[in-house]
C-alpha positions as CSV (number, residue, x, y, z in Angstrom):
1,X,-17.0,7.9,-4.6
2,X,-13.7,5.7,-5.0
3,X,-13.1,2.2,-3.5
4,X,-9.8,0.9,-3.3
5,X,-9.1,-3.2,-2.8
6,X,-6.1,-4.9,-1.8
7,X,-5.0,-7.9,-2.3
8,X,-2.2,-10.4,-2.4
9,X,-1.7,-10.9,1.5
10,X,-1.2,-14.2,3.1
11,X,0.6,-16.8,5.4
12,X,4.3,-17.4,4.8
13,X,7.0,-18.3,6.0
14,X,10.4,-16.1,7.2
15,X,12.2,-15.6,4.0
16,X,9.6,-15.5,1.6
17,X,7.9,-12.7,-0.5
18,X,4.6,-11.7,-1.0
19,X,3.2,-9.2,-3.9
20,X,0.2,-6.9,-2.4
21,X,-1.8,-4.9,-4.8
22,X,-4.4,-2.3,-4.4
23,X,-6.3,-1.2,-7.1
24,X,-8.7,1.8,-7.4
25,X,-12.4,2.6,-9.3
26,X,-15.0,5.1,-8.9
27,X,-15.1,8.8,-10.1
28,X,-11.2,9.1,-10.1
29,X,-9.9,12.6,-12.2
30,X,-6.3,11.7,-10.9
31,X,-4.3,10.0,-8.1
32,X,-1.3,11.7,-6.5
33,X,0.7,10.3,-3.8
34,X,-0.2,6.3,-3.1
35,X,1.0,4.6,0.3
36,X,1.2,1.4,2.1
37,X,1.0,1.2,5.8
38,X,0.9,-1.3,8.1
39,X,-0.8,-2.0,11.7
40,X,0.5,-4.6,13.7
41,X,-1.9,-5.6,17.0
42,X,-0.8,-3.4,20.0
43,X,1.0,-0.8,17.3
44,X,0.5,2.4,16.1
45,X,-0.5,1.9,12.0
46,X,2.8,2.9,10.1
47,X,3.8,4.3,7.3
48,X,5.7,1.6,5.2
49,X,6.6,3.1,1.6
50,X,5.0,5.4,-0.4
51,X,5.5,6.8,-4.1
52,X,4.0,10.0,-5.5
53,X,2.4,10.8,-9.3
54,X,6.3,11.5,-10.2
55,X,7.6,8.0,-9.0
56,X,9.5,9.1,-6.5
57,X,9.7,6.5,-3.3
58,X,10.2,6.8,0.4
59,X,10.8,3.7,2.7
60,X,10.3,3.4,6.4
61,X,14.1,2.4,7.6
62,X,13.3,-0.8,8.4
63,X,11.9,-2.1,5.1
64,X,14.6,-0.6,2.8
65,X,16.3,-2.8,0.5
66,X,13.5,-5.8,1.1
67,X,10.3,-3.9,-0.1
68,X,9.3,-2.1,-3.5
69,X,6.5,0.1,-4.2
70,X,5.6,1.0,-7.7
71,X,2.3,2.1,-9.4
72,X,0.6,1.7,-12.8
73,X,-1.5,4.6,-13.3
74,X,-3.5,3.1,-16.3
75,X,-5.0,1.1,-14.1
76,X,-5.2,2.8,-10.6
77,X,-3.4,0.5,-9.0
78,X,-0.4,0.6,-6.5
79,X,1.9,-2.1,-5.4
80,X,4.1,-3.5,-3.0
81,X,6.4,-6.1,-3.3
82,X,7.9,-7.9,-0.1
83,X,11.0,-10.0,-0.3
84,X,12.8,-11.2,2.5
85,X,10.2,-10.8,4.7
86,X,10.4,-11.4,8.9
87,X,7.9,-12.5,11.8
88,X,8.1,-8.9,12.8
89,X,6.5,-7.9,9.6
90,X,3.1,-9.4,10.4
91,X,0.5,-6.9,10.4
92,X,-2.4,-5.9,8.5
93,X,-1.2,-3.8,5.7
94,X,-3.3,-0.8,4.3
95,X,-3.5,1.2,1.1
96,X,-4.0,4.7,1.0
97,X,-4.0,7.3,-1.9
98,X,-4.6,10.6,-2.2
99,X,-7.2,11.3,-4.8
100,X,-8.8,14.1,-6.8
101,X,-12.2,12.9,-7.9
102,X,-14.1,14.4,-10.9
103,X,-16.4,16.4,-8.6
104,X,-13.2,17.7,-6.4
105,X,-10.3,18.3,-8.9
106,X,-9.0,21.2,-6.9
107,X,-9.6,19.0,-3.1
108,X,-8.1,16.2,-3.1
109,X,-8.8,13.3,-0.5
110,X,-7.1,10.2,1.3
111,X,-9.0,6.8,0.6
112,X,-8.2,4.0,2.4
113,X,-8.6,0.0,1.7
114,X,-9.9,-2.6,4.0
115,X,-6.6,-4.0,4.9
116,X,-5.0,-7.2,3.7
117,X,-3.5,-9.6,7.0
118,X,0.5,-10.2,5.9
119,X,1.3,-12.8,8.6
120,X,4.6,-14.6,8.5
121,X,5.6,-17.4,10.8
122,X,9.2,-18.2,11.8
């Protein structure tokens, strides 16, 4: 019932930024909470930011002051901007939302995207 796509990952190199988006369609009625995690091999997947319908943020400690998350609602979409970013951040990175769909208003449920690879060399 609701897809969501990511986009934006890639190859660079220590010090650069990347801008990963993740947009969702299908029967949506509203979105609350939207998240980025990441999953590097050998790792536990990890929370990395997340932001809720009011805009509040939370950061995992070690991406605080490098990465933003924000959201556009009119168009479903979530976003994470990486600046500064370090070999140890290579990992695939995940979206995940929390969404009420037109036939579930009340129940809402946590979609996930495919995963984008973030790799970044040294």
């Amino acid at each position: 019932q609701v897809q969501l796509v990511e986009s934006g990952g890639g190859l660079v190199q220590a010090g650069g930024s990347l801008r990963l988006s993740c947009a969702a369609s299908g029967s949506i009625f509203s979105i609350n909470a939207m998240g980025w995690y990441r999953q590097a091999p050998g790792k536990q997947r990890e929370l990395v930011a997340g932001i809720n319908s009011g805009g509040s943020t939370n950061y995992a400690d070690s991406v605080k002051g490098r990465f933003t998350i924000s959201r556009d609602n009119a168009k479903n979409t979530a976003f994470l901007q990486m600046n500064s970013l370090r070999p140890e951040n290579t990992a695939v990175y995940y979206c995940n939302m929390r969404v009420s769909t037109t036939s579930r208003v009340w129940v809402p449920n946590d979609y996930w995207g495919q995963g984008t690879q973030v790799t970044v060399s040294s």
